[in-house]
Chimera marker file (.cmm) of the C-alpha trace (Angstrom):
<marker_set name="trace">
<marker id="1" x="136.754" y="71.889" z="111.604" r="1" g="1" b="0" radius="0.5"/>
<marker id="2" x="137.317" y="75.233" z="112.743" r="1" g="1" b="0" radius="0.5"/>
<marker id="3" x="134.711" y="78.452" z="112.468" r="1" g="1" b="0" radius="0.5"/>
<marker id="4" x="135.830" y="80.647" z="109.525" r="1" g="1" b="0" radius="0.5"/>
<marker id="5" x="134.757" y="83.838" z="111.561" r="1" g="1" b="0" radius="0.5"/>
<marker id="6" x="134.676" y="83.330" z="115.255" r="1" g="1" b="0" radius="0.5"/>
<marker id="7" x="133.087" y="86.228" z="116.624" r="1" g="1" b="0" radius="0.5"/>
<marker id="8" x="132.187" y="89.770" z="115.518" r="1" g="1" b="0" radius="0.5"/>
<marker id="9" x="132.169" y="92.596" z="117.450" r="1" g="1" b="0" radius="0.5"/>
<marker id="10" x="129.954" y="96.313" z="116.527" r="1" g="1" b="0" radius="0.5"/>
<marker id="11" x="131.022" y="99.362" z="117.883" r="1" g="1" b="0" radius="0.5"/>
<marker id="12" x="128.470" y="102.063" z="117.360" r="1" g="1" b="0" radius="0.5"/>
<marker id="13" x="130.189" y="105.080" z="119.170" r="1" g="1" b="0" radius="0.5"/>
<marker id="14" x="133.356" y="105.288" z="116.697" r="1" g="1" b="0" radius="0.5"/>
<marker id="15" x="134.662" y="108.833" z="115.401" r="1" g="1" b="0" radius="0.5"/>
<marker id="16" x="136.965" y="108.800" z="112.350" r="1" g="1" b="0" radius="0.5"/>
<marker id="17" x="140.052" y="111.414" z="112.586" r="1" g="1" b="0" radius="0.5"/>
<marker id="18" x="142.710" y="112.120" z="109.769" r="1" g="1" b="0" radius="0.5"/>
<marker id="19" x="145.464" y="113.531" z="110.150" r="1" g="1" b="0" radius="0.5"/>
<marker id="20" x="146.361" y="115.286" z="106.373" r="1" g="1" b="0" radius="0.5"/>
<marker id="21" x="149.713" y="115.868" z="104.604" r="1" g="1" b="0" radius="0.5"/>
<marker id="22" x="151.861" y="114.857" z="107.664" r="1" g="1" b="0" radius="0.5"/>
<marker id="23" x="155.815" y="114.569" z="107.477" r="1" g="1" b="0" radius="0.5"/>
<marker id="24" x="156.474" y="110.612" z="106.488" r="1" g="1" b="0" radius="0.5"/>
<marker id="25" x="159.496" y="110.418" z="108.714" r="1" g="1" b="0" radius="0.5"/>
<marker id="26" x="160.240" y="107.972" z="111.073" r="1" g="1" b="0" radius="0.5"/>
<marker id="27" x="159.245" y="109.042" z="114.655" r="1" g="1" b="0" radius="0.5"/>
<marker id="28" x="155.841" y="110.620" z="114.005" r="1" g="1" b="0" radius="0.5"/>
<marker id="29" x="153.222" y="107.849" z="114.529" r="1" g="1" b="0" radius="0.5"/>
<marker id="30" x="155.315" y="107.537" z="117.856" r="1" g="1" b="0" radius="0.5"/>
<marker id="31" x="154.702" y="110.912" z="118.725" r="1" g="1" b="0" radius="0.5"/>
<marker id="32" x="150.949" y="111.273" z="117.632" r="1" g="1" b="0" radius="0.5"/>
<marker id="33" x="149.805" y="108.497" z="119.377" r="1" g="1" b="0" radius="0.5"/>
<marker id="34" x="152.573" y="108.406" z="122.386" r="1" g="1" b="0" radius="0.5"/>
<marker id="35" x="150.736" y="112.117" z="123.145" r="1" g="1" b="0" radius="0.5"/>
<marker id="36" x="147.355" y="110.364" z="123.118" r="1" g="1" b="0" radius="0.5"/>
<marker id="37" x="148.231" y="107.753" z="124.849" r="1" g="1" b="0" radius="0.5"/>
<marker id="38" x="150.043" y="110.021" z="127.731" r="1" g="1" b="0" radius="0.5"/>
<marker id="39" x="146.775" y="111.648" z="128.127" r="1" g="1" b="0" radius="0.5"/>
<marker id="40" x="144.744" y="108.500" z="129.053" r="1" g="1" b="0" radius="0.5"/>
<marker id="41" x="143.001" y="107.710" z="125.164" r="1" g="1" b="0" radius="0.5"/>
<marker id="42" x="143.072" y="103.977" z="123.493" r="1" g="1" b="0" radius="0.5"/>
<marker id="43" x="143.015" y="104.236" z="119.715" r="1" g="1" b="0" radius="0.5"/>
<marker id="44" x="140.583" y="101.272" z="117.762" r="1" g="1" b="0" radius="0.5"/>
<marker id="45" x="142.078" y="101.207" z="114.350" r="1" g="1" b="0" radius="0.5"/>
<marker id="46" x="144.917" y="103.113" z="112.646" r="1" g="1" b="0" radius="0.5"/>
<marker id="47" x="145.360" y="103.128" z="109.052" r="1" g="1" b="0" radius="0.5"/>
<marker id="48" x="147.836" y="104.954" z="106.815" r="1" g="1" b="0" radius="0.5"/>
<marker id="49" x="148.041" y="106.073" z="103.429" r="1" g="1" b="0" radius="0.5"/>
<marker id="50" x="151.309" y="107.400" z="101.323" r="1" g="1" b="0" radius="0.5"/>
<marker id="51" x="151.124" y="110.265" z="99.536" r="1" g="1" b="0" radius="0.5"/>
<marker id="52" x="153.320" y="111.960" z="97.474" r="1" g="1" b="0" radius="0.5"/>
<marker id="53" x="156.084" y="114.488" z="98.390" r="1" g="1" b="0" radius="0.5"/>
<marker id="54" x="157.179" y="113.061" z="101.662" r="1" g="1" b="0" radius="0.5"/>
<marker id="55" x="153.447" y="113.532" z="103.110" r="1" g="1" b="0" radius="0.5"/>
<marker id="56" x="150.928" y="110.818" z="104.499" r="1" g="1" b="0" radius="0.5"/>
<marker id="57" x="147.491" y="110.699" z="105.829" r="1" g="1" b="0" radius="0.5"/>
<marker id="58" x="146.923" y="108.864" z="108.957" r="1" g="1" b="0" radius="0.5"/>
<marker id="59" x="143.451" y="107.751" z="110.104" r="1" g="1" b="0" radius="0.5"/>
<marker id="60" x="142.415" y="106.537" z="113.103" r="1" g="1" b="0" radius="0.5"/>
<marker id="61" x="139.133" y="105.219" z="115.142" r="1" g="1" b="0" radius="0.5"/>
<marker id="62" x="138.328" y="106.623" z="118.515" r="1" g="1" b="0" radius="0.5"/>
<marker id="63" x="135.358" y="106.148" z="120.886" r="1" g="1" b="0" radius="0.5"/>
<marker id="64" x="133.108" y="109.431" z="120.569" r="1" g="1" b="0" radius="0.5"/>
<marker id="65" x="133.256" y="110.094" z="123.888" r="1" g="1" b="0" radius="0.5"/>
<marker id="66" x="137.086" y="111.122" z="123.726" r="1" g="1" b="0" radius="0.5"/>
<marker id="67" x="136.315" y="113.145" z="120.153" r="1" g="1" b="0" radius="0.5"/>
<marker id="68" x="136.805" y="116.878" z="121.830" r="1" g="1" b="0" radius="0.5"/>
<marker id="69" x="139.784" y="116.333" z="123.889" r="1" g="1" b="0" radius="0.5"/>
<marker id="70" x="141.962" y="114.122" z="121.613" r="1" g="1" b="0" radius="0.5"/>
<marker id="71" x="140.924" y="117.151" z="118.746" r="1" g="1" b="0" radius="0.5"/>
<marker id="72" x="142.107" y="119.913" z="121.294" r="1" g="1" b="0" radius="0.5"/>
<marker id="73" x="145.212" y="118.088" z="121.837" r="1" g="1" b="0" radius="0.5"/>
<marker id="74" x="146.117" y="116.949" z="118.238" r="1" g="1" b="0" radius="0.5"/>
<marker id="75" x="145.315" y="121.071" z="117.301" r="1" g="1" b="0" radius="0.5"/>
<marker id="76" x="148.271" y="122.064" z="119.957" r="1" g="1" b="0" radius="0.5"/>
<marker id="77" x="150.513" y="119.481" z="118.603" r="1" g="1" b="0" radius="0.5"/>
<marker id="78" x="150.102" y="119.152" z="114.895" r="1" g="1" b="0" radius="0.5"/>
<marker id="79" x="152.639" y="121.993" z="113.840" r="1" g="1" b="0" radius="0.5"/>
<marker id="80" x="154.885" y="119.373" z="115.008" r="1" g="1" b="0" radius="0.5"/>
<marker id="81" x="154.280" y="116.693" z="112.605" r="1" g="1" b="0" radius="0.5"/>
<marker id="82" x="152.688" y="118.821" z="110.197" r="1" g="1" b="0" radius="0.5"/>
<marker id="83" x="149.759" y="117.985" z="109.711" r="1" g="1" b="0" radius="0.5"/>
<marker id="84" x="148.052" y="120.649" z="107.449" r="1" g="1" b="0" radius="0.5"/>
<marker id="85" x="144.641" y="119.747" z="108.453" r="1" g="1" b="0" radius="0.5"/>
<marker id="86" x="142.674" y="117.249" z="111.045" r="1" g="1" b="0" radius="0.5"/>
<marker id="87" x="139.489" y="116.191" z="109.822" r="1" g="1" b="0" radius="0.5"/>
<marker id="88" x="136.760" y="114.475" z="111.904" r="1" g="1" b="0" radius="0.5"/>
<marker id="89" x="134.134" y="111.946" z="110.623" r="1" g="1" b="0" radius="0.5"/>
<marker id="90" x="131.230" y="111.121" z="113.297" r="1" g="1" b="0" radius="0.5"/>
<marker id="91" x="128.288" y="108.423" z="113.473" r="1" g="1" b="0" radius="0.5"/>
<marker id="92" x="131.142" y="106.127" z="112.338" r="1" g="1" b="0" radius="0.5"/>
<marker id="93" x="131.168" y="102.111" z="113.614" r="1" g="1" b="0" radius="0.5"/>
<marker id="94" x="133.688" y="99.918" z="114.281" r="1" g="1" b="0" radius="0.5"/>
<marker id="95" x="132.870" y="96.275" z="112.850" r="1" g="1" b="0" radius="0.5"/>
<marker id="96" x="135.729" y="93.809" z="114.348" r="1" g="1" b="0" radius="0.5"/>
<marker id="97" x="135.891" y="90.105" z="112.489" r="1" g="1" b="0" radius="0.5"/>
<marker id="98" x="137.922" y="87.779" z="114.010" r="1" g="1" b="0" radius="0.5"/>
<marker id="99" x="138.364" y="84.194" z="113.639" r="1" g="1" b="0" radius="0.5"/>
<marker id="100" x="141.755" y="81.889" z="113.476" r="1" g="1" b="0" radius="0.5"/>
<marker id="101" x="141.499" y="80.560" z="110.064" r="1" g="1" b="0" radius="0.5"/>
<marker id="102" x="139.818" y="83.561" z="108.372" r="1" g="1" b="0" radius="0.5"/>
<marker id="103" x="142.502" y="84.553" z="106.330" r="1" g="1" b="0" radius="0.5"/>
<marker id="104" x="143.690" y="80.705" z="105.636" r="1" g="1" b="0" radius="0.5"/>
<marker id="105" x="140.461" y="81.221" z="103.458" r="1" g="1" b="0" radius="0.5"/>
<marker id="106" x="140.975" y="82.483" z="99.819" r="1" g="1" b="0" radius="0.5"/>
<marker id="107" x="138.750" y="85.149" z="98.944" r="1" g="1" b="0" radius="0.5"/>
<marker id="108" x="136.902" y="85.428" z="102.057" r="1" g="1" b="0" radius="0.5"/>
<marker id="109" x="137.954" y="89.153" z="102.984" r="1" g="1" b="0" radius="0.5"/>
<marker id="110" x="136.816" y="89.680" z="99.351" r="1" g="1" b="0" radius="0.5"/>
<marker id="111" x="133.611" y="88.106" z="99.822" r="1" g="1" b="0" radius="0.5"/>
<marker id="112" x="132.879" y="90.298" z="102.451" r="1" g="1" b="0" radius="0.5"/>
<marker id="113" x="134.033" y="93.462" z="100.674" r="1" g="1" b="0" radius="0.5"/>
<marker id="114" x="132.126" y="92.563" z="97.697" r="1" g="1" b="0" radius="0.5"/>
<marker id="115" x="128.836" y="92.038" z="99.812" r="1" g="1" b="0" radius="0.5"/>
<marker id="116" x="129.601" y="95.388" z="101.289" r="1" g="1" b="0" radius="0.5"/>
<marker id="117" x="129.672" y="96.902" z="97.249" r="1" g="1" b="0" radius="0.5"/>
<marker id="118" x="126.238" y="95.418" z="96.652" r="1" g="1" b="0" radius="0.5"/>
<marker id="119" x="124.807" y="96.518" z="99.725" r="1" g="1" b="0" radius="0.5"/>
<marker id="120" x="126.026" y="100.249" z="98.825" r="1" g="1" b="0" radius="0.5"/>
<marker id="121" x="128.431" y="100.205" z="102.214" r="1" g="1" b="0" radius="0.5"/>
<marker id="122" x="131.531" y="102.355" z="102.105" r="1" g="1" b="0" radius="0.5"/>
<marker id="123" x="134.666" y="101.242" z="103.562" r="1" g="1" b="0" radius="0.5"/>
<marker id="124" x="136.429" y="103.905" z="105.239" r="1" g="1" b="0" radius="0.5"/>
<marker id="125" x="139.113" y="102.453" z="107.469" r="1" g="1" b="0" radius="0.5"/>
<marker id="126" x="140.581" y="98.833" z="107.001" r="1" g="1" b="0" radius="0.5"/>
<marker id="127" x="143.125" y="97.321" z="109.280" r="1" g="1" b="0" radius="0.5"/>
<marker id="128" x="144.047" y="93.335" z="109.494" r="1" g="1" b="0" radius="0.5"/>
<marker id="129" x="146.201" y="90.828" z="110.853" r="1" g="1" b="0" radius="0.5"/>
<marker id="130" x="146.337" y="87.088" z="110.580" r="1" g="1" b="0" radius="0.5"/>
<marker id="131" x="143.397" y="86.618" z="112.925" r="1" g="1" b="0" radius="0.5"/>
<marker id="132" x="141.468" y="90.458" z="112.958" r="1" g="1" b="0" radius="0.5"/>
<marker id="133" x="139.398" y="92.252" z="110.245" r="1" g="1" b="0" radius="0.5"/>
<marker id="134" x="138.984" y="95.828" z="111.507" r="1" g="1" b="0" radius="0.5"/>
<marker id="135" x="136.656" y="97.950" z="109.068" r="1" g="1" b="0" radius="0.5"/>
<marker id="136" x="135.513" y="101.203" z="110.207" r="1" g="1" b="0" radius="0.5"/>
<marker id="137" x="132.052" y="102.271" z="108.165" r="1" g="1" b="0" radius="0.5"/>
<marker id="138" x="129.118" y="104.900" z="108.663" r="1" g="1" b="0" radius="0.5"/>
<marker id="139" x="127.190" y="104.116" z="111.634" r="1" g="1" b="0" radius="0.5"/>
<marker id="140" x="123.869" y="103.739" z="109.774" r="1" g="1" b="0" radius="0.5"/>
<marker id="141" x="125.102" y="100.537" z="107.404" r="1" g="1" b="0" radius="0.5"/>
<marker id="142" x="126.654" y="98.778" z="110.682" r="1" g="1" b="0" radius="0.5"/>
<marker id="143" x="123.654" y="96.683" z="111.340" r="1" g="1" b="0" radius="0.5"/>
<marker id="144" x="123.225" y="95.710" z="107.830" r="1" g="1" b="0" radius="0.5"/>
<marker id="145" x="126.994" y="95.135" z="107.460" r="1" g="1" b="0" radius="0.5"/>
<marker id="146" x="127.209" y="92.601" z="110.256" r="1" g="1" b="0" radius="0.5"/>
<marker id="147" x="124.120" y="90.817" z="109.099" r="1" g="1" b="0" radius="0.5"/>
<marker id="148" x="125.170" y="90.557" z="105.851" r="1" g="1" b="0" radius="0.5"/>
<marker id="149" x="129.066" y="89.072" z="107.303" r="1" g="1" b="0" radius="0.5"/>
<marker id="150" x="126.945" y="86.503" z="108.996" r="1" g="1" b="0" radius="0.5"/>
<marker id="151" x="124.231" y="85.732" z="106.145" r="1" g="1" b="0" radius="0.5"/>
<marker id="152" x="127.764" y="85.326" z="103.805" r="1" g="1" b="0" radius="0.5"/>
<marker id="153" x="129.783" y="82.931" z="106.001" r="1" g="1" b="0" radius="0.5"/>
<marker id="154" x="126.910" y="81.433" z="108.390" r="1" g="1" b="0" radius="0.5"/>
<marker id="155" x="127.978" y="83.034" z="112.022" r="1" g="1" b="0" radius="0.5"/>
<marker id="156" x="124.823" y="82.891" z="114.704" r="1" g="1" b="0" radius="0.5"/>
<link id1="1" id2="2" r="1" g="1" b="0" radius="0.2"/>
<link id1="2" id2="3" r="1" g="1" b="0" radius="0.2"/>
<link id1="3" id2="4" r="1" g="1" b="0" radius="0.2"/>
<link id1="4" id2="5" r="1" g="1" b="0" radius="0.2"/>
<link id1="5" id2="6" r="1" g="1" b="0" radius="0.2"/>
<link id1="6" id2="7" r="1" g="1" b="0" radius="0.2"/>
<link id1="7" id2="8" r="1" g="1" b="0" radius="0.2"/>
<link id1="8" id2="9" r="1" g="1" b="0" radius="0.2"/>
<link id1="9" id2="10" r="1" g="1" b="0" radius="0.2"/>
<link id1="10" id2="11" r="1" g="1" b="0" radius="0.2"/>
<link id1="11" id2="12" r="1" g="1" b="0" radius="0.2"/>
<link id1="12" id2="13" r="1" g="1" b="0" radius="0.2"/>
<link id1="13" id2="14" r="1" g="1" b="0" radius="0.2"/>
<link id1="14" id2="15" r="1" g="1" b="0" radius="0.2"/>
<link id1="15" id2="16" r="1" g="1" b="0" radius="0.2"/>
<link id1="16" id2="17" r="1" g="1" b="0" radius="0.2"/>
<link id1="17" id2="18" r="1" g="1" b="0" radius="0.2"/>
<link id1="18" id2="19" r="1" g="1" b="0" radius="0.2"/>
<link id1="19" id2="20" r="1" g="1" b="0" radius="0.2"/>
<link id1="20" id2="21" r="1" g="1" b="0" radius="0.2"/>
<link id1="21" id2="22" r="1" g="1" b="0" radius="0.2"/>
<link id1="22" id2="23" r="1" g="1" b="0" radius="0.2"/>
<link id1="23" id2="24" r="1" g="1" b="0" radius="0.2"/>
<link id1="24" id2="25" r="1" g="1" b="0" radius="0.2"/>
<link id1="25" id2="26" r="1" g="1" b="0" radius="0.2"/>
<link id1="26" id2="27" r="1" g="1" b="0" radius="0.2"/>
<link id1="27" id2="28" r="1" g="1" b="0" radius="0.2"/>
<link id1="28" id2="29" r="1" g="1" b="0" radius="0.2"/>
<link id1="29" id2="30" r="1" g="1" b="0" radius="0.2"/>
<link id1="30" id2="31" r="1" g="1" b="0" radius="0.2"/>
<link id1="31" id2="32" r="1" g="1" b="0" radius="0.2"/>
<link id1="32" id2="33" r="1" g="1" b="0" radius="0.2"/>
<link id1="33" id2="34" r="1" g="1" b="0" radius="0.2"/>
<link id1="34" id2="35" r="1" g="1" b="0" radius="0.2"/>
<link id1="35" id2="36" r="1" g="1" b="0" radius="0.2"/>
<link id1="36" id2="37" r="1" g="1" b="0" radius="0.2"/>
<link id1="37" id2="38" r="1" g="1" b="0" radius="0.2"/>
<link id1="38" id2="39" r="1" g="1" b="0" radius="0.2"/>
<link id1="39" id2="40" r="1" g="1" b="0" radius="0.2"/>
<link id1="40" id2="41" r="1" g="1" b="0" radius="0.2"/>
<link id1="41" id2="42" r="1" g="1" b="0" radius="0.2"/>
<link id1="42" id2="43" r="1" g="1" b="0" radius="0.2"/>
<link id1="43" id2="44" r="1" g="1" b="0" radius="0.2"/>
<link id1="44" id2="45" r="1" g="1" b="0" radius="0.2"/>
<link id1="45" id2="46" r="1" g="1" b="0" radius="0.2"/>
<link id1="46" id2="47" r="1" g="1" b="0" radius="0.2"/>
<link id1="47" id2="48" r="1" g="1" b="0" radius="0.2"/>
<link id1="48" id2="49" r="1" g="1" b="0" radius="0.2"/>
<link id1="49" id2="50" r="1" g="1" b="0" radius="0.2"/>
<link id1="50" id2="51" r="1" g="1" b="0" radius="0.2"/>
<link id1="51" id2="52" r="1" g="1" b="0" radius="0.2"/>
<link id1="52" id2="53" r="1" g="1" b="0" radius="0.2"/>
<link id1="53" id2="54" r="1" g="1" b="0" radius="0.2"/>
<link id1="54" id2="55" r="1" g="1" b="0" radius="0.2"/>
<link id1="55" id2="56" r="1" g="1" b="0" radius="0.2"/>
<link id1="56" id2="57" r="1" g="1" b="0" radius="0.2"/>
<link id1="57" id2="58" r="1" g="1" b="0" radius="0.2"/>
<link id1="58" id2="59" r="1" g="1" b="0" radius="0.2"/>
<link id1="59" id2="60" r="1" g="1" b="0" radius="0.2"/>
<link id1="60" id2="61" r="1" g="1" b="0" radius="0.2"/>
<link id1="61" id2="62" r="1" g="1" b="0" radius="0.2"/>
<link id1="62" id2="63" r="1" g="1" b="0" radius="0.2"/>
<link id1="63" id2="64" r="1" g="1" b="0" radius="0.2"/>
<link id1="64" id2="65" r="1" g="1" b="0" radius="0.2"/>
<link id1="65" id2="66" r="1" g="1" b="0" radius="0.2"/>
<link id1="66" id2="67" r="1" g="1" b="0" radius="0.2"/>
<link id1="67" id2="68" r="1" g="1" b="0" radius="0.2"/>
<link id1="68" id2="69" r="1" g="1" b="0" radius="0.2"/>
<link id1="69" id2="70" r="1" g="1" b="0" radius="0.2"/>
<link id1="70" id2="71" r="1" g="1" b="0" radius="0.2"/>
<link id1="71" id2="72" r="1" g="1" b="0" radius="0.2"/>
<link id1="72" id2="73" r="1" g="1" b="0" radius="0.2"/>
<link id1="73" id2="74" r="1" g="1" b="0" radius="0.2"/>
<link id1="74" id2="75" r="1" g="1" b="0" radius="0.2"/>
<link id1="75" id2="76" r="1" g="1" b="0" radius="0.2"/>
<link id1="76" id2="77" r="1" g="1" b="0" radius="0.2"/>
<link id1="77" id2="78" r="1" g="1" b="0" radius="0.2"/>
<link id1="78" id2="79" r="1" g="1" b="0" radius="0.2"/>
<link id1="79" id2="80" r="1" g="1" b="0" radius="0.2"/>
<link id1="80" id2="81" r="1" g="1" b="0" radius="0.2"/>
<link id1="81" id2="82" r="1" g="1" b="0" radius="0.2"/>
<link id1="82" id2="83" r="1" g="1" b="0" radius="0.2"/>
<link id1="83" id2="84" r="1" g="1" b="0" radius="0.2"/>
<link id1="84" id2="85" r="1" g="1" b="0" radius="0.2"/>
<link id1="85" id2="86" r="1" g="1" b="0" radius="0.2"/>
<link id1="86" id2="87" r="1" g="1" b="0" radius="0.2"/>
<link id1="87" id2="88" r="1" g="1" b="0" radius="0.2"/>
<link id1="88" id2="89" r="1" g="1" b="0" radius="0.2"/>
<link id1="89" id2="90" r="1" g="1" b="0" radius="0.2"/>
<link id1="90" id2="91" r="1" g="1" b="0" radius="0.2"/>
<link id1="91" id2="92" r="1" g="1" b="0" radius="0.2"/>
<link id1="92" id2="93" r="1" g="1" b="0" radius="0.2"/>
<link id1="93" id2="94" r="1" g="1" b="0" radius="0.2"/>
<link id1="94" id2="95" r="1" g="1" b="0" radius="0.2"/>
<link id1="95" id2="96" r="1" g="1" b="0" radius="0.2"/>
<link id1="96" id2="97" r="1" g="1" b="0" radius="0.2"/>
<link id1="97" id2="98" r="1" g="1" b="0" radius="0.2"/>
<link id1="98" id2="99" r="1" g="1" b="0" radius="0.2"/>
<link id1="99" id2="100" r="1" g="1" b="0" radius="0.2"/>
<link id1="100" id2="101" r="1" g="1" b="0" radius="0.2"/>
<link id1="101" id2="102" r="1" g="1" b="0" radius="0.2"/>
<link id1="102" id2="103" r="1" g="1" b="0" radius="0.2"/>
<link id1="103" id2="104" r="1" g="1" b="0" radius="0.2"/>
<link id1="104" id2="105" r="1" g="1" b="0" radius="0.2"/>
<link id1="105" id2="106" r="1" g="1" b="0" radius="0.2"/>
<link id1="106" id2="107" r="1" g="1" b="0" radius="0.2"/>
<link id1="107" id2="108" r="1" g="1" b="0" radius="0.2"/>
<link id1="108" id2="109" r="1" g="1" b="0" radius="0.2"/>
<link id1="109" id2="110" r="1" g="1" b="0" radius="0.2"/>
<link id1="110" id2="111" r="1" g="1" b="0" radius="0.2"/>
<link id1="111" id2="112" r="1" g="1" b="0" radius="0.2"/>
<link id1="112" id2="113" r="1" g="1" b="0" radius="0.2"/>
<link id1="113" id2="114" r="1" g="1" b="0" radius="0.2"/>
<link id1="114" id2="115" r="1" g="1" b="0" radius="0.2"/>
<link id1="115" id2="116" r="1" g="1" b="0" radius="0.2"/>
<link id1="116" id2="117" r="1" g="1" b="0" radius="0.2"/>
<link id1="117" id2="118" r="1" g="1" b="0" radius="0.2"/>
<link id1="118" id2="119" r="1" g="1" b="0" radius="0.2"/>
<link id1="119" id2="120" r="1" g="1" b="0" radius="0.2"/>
<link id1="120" id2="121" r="1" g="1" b="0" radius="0.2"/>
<link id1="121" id2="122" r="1" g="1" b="0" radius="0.2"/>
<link id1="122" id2="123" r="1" g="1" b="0" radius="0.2"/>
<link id1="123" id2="124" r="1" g="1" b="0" radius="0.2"/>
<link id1="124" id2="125" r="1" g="1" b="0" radius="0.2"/>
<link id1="125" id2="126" r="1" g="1" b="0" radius="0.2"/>
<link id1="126" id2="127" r="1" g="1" b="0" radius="0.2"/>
<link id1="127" id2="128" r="1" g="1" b="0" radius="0.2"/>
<link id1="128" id2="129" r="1" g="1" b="0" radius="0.2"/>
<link id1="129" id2="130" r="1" g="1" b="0" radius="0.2"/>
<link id1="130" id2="131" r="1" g="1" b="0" radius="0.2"/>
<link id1="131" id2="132" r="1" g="1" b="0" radius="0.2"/>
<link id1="132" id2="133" r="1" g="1" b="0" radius="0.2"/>
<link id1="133" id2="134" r="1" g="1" b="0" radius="0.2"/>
<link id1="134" id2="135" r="1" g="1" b="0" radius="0.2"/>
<link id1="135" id2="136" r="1" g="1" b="0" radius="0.2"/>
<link id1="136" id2="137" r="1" g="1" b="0" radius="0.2"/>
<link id1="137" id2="138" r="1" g="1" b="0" radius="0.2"/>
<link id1="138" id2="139" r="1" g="1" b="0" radius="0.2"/>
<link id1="139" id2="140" r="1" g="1" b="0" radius="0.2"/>
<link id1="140" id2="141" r="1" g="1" b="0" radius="0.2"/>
<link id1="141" id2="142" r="1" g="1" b="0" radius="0.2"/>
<link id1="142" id2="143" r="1" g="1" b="0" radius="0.2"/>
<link id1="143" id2="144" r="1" g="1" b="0" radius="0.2"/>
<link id1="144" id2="145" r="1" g="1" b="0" radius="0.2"/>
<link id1="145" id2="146" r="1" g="1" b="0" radius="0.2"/>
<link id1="146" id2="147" r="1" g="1" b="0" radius="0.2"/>
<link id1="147" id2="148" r="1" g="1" b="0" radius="0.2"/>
<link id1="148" id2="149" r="1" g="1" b="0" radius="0.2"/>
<link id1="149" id2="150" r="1" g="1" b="0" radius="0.2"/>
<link id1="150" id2="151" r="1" g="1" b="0" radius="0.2"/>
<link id1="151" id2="152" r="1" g="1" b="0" radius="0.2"/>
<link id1="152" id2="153" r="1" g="1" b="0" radius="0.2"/>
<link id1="153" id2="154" r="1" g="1" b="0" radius="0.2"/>
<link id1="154" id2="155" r="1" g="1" b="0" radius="0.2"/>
<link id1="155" id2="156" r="1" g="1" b="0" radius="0.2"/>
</marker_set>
């Protein structure tokens, strides 16, 4: 029988950036993150929400370290995409689930989210694919998030 959850991975040094109200076009997640990327930074999670009025908001996870310059360079660019404003969320953890047979589990990314709602844990950021739960949180509920993944499903 295979693990449900086969490893999870914390990242404590995480900062949160939104990008608000830019153009949904095709083309400009390509050249938000093709900039970044020029310049040397690896992005941990994107997510992406539609809005209304040909706008979206596009959040992404980035190591603290590389907070300040990726800011500096999104502020020269975002006229381009038009973003109206960037906002930055620190102290923010990156809690990566991953496991082949995870989401060949009914309910099981709902068990988790529901033991994150009784534990008073805010989800900011999720991203998932048929093997990865990526959930970005507040850096002072990661510990108590990833015991409470491995209390739920049994992981050592």
């Amino acid at each position: 029988m295979n693990k449900i959850i086969g490893n999870i991975d914390l990242n404590m040094g995480i900062a949160k950036v939104t990008l608000h109200r830019v153009f949904d076009r095709h083309g400009i997640a390509a050249e938000i993150f093709g900039a970044l990327g020029q310049h040397g930074f690896n992005i941990e999670a994107i997510s992406t929400t539609q809005l209304r009025r040909n706008r979206a908001d596009i959040s992404f996870a980035v190591r603290e370290p590389d907070l300040e310059p990726i800011t500096r360079i999104l502020q020269s660019i975002k006229d381009r995409f038009g973003a109206k404003t960037i906002g930055i969320d620190k102290d923010r953890a990156l809690i990566g689930i991953y496991g082949s047979e995870q989401f060949a589990n009914p309910g099981m990314v709902g068990r988790i989210f529901s033991k994150f709602a009784e534990l008073g844990i805010n989800i900011e950021m999720i991203s998932a694919s048929l093997s990865t739960l990526t959930i970005v949180i507040k850096k002072d509920k990661a510990d108590q998030a990833v015991e409470a993944i491995k209390k739920e499903f049994a992981v050592q």
